[in-house]
Each structure stands twice: as structure tokens, then as C-alpha cells.
C-alpha positions as CSV (number, residue, x, y, z in Angstrom):
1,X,-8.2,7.7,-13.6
2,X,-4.8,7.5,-15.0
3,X,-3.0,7.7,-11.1
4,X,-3.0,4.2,-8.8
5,X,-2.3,6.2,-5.9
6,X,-3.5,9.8,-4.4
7,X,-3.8,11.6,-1.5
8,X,-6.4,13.5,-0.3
9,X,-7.0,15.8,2.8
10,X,-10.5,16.8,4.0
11,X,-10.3,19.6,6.7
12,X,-11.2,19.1,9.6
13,X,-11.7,15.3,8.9
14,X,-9.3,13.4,7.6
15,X,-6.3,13.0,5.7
16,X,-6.4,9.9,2.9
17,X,-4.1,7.8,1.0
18,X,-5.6,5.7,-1.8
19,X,-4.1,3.3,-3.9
20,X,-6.1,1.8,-6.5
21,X,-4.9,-1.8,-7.2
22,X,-6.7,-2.4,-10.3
23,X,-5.2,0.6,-12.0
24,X,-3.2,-1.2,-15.2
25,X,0.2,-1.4,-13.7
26,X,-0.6,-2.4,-9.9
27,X,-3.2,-4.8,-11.4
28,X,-0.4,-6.0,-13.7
29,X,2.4,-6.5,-10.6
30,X,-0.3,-7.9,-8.7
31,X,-1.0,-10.9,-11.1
32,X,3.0,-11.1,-11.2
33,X,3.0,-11.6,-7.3
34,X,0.5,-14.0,-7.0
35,X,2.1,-15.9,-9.6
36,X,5.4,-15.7,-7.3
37,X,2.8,-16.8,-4.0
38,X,-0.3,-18.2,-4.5
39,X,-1.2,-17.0,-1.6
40,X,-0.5,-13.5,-2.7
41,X,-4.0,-12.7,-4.5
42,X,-3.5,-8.9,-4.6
43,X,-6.7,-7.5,-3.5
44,X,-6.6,-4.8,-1.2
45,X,-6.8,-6.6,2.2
46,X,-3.5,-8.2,0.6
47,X,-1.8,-4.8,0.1
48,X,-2.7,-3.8,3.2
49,X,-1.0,-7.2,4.7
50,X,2.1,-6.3,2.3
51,X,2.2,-2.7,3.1
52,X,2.2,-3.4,6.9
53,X,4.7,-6.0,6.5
54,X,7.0,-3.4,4.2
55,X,6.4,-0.5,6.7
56,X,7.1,-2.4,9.5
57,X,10.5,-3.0,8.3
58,X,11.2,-0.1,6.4
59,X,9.2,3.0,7.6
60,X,7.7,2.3,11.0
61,X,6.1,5.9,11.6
62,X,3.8,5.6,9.2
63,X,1.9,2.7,10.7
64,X,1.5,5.6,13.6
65,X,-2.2,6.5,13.6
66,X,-2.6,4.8,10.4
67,X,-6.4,3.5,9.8
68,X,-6.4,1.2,6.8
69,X,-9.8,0.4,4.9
70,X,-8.8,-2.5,2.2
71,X,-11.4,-3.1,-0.1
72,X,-11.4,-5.4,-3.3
73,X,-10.6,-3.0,-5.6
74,X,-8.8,-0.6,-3.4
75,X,-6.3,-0.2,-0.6
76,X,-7.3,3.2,1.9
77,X,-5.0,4.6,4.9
78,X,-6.8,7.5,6.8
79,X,-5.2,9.4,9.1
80,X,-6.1,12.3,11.6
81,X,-6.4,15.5,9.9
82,X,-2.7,17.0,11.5
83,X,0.3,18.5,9.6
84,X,2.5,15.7,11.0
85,X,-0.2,13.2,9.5
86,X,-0.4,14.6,5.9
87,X,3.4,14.5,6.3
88,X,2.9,11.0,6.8
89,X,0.5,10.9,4.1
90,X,2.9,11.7,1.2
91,X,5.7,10.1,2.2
92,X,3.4,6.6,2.1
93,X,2.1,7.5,-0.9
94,X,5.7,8.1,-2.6
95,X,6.5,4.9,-1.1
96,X,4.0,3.0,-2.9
97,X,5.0,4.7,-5.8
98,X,8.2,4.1,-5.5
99,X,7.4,0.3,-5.1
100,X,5.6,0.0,-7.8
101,X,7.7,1.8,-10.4
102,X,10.4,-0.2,-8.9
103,X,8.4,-3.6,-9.4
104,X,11.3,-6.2,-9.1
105,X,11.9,-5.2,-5.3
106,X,8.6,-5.9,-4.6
107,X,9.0,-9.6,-6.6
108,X,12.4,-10.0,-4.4
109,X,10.5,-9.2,-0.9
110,X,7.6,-11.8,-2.0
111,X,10.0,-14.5,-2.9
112,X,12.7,-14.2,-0.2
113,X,10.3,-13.0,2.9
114,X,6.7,-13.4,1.5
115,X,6.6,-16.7,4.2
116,X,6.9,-13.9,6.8
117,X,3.5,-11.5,5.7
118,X,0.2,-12.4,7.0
119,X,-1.6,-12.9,3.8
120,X,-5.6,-12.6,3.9
């Protein structure tokens, strides 16, 4: 799989967003992070804790209805199967994107507010 982060919508079911954290480059930013916070170990339950933390501060509606399912390897966000929820859906999914191409926000937010995020 060369993407770290899709969505997918099942009708009827359930709209998915799916960020794979050991994909090279999240893997890579990950290590990075935890280097910046030990307690930063980048599995998925830690995305999750840094995406809610993000979101909360920066894009609040898309915690709305949001159902995470962290794994190790992998960070999931379903949401009901609506048009207002894919909405959602892509615009969380070009966030994480947009973090991770963008890597040294993401090293700024751990070392100036990663105190603040309720690390796993």
C-alpha cells in the first residue's frame, strides 16, 4: 500500500477513515515524535490521543459522531453513513495529510503542548 491514509464508505454502514501509521513516512515521524516525548510511542491508540488533542483545538466537528478504533498498526475513525459524515470524512483525512506532509508542525505541537495530550 503506497497511501498512509484513506477513506472508505460502505452504504448503508459506515463511512471510514484509516490511517496506517506504519506506512514509511508516518512510521518515520512517529520515531521522530517519540524521540521529542518519550511518552509519545506512536502507535495508534497514540494518534488517536494526538488527533483528539489536534482536533479539539483545531477542527472540533470532526470529533462529532466520530468512533475511533486505534490499533497497533493502525489508527480507524468510523462514522455514520450520512453525506454530512463523509464530508467529515475527507476533510479529517486531508488533515492528517496535511500533517504529515507538513511534519515539523506536528514536532512544534509535541514539544510546545505535548504536556497537554493524554498519551496511552
Amino acid at each position: 500500500m503506497s497511501d498512509y491514509v484513506m477513506v472508505d464508505t460502505i452504504p448503508g454502514e459506515t463511512t471510514m477513515v484509516c490511517f496506517y501509521n506504519e506506512q514509511d513516512k508516518p512510521f518515520a515521524i512517529g520515531e521522530k515524535i517519540n524521540k521529542i516525548n518519550q511518552q509519545a510511542y506512536m502507535n495508534g491508540y497514540n494518534w488517536e490521543a494526538f488527533f483528539n488533542y489536534y482536533l479539539s483545538k483545531h477542527a472540533p466537528d470532526i470529533l462529532e459522531g466520530l468512533q475511533p478504533d486505534p490499533e497497533a498498526g493502525m489508527y480507524a475513525a468510523y462514522y455514520k453513513p450520512t453525506l454530512e459524515s463523509e464530508v467529515k470524512a475527507h476533510k479529517f483525512a486531508r488533515i492528517i495529510r496535511s500533517l504529515i506532509e507538513n511534519e515539523e508542525k506536528v514536532y512544534r505541537i509535541i514539544r510546545e503542548e505535548g504536556a497537554q495530550i493524554a498519551w496511552v
